[in-house]
C-alpha positions in Angstrom: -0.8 -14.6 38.5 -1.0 -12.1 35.6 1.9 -12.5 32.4 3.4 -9.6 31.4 3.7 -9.6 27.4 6.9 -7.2 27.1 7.0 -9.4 23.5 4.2 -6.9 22.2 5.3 -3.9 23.5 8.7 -4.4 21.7 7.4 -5.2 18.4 4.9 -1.9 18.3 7.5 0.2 19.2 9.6 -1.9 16.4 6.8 -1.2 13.9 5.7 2.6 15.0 9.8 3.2 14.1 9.5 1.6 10.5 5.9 3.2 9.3 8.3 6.2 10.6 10.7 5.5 8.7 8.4 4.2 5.4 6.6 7.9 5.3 9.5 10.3 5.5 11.0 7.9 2.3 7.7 8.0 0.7 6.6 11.3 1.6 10.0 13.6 2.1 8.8 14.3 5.5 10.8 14.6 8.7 10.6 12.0 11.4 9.3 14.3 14.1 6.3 15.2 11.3 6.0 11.8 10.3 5.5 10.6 13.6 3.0 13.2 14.6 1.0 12.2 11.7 0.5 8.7 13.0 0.1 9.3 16.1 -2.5 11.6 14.8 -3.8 9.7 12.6 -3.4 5.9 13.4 -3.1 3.5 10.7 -5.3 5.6 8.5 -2.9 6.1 5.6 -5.1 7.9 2.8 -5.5 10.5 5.6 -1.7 10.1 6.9 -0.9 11.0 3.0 -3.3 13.9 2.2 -1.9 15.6 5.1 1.7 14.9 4.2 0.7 16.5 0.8 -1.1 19.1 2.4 2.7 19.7 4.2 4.8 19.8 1.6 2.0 22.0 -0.5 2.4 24.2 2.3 6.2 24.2 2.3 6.3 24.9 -1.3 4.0 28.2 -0.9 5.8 29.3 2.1 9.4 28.9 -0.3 7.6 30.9 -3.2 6.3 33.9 -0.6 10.2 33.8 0.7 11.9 35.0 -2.6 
């Protein structure tokens, strides 16, 4: 008879929600970006924070070419 482990299940979605939370403090981010970002990228933070850089850099450009 097979065992379901709900037990690990719980704690990735647990996890997935504070590396969420952990790059939109570190990185001024918001969630939905954050979260595309590791699901994009995994666990892979040097990547996860070039493009987060590569966001805001972006941001900034696009607030310069508005006034």
């Amino acid at each position: 008879m097979a065992v379901k482990k709900t037990s690990d299940i719980s704690r990735v979605k647990k996890g997935a929600e504070l590396e969420v939370e952990h790059l939109t403090e570190v990185t001024d981010l918001s969630p939905n970006q954050a979260r595309g970002l590791l699901r994009k990228h995994g666990n892979d933070w040097a990547k996860i924070k070039d493009e987060a850089e590569d966001y805001k850099k972006g941001e900034a450009e696009d607030d310069k070419n508005e006034s």
